[in-house]
N, C-alpha and C positions, 0 to 999 in steps of 0.2 A: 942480447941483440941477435946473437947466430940463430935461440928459439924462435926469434918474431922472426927474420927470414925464412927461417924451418919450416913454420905454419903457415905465411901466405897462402907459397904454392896448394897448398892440400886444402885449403878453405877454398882456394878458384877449381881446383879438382873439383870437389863436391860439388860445388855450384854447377860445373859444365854437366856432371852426370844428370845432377835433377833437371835440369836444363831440356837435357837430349831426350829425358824418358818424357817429362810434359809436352816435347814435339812429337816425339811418339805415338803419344796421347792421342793429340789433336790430330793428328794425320789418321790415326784409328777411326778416330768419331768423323772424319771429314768423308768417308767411303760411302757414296750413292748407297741407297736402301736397294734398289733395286737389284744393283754388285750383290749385297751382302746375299738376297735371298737366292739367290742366282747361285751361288757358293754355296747357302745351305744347303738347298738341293740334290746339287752337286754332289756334296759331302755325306748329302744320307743316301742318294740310289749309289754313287761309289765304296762305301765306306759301311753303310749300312747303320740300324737303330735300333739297340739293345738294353736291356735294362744291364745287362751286366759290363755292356762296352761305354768304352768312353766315345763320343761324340766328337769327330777328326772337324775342322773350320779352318780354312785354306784363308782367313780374312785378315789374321794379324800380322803376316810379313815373316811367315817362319816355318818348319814344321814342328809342332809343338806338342806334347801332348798333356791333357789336364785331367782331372781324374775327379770323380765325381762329388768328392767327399770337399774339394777344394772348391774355395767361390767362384763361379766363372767370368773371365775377364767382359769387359765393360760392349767393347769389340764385335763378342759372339752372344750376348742377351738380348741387343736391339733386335737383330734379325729373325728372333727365335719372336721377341714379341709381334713383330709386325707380322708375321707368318700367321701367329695364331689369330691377331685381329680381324687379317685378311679370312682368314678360316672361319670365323663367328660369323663375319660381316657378309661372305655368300651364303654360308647358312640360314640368315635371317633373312635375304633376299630372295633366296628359292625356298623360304616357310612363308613367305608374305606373296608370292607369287602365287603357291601350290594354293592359301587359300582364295585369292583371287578369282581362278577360276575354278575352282571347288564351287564359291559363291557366287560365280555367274554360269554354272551349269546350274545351280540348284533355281537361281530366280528363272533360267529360261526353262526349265520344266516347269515352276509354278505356273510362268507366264502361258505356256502349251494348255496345261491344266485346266486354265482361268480360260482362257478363249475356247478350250472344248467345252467348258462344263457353259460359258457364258452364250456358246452356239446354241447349244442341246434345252438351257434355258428359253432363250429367243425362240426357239422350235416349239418347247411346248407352249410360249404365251401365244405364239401363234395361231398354234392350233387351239386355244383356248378362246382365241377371240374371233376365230373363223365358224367356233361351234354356239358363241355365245349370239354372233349375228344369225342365227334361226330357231335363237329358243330366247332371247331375250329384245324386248320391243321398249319403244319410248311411252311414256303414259300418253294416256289421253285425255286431251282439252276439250273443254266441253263450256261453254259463253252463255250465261244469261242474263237478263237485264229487265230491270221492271219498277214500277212504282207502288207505292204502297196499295195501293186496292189488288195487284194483281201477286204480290209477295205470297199469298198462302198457295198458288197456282205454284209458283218457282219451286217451293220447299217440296212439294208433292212429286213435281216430276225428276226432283233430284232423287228423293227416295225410289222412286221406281228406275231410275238410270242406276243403281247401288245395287236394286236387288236381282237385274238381271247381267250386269259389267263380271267380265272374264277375267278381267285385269286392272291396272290400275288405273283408275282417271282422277283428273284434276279439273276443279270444279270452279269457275271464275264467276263470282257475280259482281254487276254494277248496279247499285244503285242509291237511296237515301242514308240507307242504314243497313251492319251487317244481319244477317241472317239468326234468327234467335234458335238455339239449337244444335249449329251445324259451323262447329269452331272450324273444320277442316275446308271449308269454303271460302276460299279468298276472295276479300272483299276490298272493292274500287269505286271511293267518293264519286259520284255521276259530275257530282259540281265541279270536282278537279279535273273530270276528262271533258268537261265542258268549256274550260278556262282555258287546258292545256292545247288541246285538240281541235278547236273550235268548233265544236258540235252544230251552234247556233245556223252554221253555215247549209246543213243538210236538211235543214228546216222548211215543211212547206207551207208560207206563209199564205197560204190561198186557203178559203173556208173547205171545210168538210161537215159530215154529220156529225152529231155531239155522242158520247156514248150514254147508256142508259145510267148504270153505275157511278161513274164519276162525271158527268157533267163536264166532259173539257173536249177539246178539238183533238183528235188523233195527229192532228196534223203536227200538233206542235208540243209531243208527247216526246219529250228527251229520251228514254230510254229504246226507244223504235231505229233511233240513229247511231247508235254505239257499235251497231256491226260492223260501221265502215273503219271505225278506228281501231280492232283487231290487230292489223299490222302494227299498231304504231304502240299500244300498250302492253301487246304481248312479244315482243323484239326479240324473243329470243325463240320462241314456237313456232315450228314448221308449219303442224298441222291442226286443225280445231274444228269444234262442231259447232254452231251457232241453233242454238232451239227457244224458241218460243217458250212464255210461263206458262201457259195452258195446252200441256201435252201432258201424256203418260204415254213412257216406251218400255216397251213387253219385248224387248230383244234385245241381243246383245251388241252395243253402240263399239266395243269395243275389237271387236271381229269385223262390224262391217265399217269402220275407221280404216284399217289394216288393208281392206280388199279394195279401197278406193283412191283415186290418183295417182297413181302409182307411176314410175320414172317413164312408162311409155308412152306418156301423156303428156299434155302442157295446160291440159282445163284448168283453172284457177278454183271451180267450184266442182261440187258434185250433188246434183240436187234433183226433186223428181219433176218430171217433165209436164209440161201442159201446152197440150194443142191449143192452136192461134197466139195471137196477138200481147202484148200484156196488158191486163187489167190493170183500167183507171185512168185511160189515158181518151185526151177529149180528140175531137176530131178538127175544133178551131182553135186558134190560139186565144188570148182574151183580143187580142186586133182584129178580130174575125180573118185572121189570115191562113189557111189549110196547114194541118199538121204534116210536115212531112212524113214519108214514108220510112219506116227503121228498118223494112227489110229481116222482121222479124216473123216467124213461120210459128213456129216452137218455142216456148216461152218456160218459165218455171217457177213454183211458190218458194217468197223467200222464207219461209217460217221454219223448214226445219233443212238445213243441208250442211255438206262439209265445206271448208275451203283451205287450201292449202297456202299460207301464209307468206312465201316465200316466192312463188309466182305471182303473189298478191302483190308483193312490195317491186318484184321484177317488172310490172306492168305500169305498174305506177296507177293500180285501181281509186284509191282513196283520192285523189287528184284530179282522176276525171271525173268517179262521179259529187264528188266536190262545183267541179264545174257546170256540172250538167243540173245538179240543184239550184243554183246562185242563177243562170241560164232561167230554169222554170220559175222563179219568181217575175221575173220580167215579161215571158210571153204566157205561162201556164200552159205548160202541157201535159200538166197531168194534176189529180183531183184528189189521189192516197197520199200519202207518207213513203215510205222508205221500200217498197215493192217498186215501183216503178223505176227508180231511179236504177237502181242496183239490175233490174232486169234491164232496159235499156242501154247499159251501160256492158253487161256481158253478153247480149244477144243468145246467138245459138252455140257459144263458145264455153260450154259446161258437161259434166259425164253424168249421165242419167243415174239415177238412182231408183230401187225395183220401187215401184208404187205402193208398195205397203211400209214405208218409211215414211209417211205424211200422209196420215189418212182422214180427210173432214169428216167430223162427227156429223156435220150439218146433215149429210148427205149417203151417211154410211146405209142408214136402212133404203135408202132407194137404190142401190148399187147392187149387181148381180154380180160384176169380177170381184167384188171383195165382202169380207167379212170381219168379224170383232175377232174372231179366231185368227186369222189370218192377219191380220194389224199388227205393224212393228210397233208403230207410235204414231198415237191416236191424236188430234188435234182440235180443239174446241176454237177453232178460227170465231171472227164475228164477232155481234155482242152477248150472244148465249155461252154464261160459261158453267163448268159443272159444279163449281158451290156455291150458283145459284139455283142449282138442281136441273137444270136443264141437260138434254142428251148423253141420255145412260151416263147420270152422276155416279152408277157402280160400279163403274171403271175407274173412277178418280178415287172414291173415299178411301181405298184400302190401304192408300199413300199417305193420309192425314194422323197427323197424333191427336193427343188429348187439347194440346195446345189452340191447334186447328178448331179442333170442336168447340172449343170454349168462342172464339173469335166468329165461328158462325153463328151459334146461336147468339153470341151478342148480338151480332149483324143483322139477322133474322126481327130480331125483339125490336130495333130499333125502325125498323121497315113497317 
């Protein structure tokens, strides 16, 4: 009995001890992080940090000292950990900064770089497209149109448009069929621009002379009328030449393209001139009522000239003389085809062309200003044409191939 007395008290001893050190404890681990780092500090700019010294911490309620070889209490390793993470953790913030703007120095010098080198580029395509507009030109369009009798005429003066051309031209024909020989010739069904375009409309439905060759009215000769629709089948061509099948031109179309209508102008056409009135035109109407006056001085042949496509369609050329065709069937005022209208229609409102640009063969040997030498491009107007041998045929043959030959002498044999 006196033992179980004896032992109580010292078992509730024990207890209070463990008791008071687990508050200990808990009051230890209850001190602010903040406190404790504040202390460590403290403890090392006071106290100092040695490998050989032990490390003084003002945080467990004592002065104490611990030695290194011993575990260190629970108290002074929190704050030594969180010192260190704080230490990692601006570390990694100023190596994530430093690259930061390491890598936006380096993108705004590439950036500098890129916009000098992308300046210095734009300079030279500049000057690259400043020197290319006085050495480099748009081809040249060049329009013929014909029907089969007059087909071996067109291949001829394309050939001679080739062997004197400076540069490049583009060679549009309309008619039945393409051109046999001459793949690089763009070819336009007559019958489709005649569907599309209303051809029929430009038609002069009043008698003319019959030709000797083919036996049909000029008048009503589809291909004579296709120049008007220029604008509307070539939509995308400024500028073009319209020539006749029975030419040969001895110069170069491609230089005097270049020198003609040029921005200080607004002429639609450029073509060579002819004193008086236009030919073909009557003096009554079929009412026997007086032609009016056109007010025309200066007039010009439409067989071989330029016209600048683009003032064509500004003017609304194909419109009016659209009108003024559909007009001459009703009263008749005039007896050709497709000259009349087209002159009437531009008056004196065109840039001359030098007169050896359209030279009639008809009339070349009676001519004192001109000569076969001097002839750009020569024109067998009318019904004499050169392979039927008529007016210096030895200007034309030299443009013919074998194929030609053969198609004449058929022609010939068949006559």
């Amino acid at each position: 009995h006196n033992s179980f007395l004896h032992k109580k008290p010292l078992q509730k001893k024990k207890r209070t001890c463990k008791k008071k050190r687990m508050m200990h404890r808990r009051e230890q681990d209850k001190l602010p992080p903040i406190l404790e780092i504040e202390t460590y500090h403290q403890s090392t700019e006071e106290d100092g940090f040695d490998d050989n010294m032990s490390l003084t911490s003002n945080g467990g309620g004592g002065d104490k000292q611990q030695d290194k070889s011993s575990p260190p209490r629970r108290g002074s390793v929190i704050p030594i950990l969180i010192a260190a993470s704080a230490v990692v953790f601006l570390g990694t913030v100023v190596g994530a900064v430093s690259r930061v703007l390491y890598s936006a120095s380096n993108n705004m010098s590439s950036v500098s770089e890129k916009s000098s080198g992308s300046t210095s580029n734009a300079l030279r395509q500049l000057k690259t497209v400043e020197s290319k507009k006085t050495t480099v030109h748009d081809p040249i369009h060049l329009v013929y149109s014909s029907d089969a009798g007059t087909v071996i005429g067109t291949k001829a003066s394309i050939r001679s448009v080739k062997a004197h051309a400076s540069g490049h031209v583009i060679f549009h024909f309309i008619g039945d069929e393409p051109l046999e020989g001459m793949p690089y010739v763009r070819f336009y069904p007559i019958q489709k621009l005649k569907h599309k375009y209303n051809l029929g409309d430009f038609i002069n439905t009043h008698s003319r002379h019959k030709t000797e060759r083919e036996n049909v009215n000029l008048n009503r000769n589809l291909p004579n009328y296709v120049r008007f629709v220029m604008s509307e089948f070539l939509p995308h061509v400024k500028k073009a030449m319209w020539i006749d099948s029975d030419t040969i031109v001895k110069c170069d179309v491609v230089e005097m393209a270049r020198s003609v209508l040029k921005d200080d102008n607004d002429y639609p056409i450029a073509a060579i001139p002819v004193e008086g009135k236009p030919k073909g035109l009557y003096t009554k109407d079929m009412y026997r009522n007086p032609i009016p006056d056109w007010g025309i001085e200066t007039s010009f042949n439409a067989g071989v000239y330029f016209v600048d496509l683009d003032r064509w369609r500004a003017q609304g050329l194909t419109e009016k003389v659209r009108e003024l065709a559909l007009k001459n069937r009703e009263f008749r005022y005039w007896k050709m085809g497709s000259q009349p209208p087209l002159a009437l229609t531009i008056g004196e409102n065109f840039e001359p062309l030098p007169l050896s640009w359209n030279v009639k063969m008809k009339t070349i040997d009676e001519r004192e200003d001109m000569t076969l030498k001097d002839a750009c491009v020569l024109h067998w107007s009318g019904p004499s044409k050169p392979w039927d041998g008529f007016q210096h045929p030895e200007e034309w043959l030299p443009y013919i191939d074998e194929s030609d030959k053969e198609y004449l002498d058929t022609a010939r044999k068949e006559e």
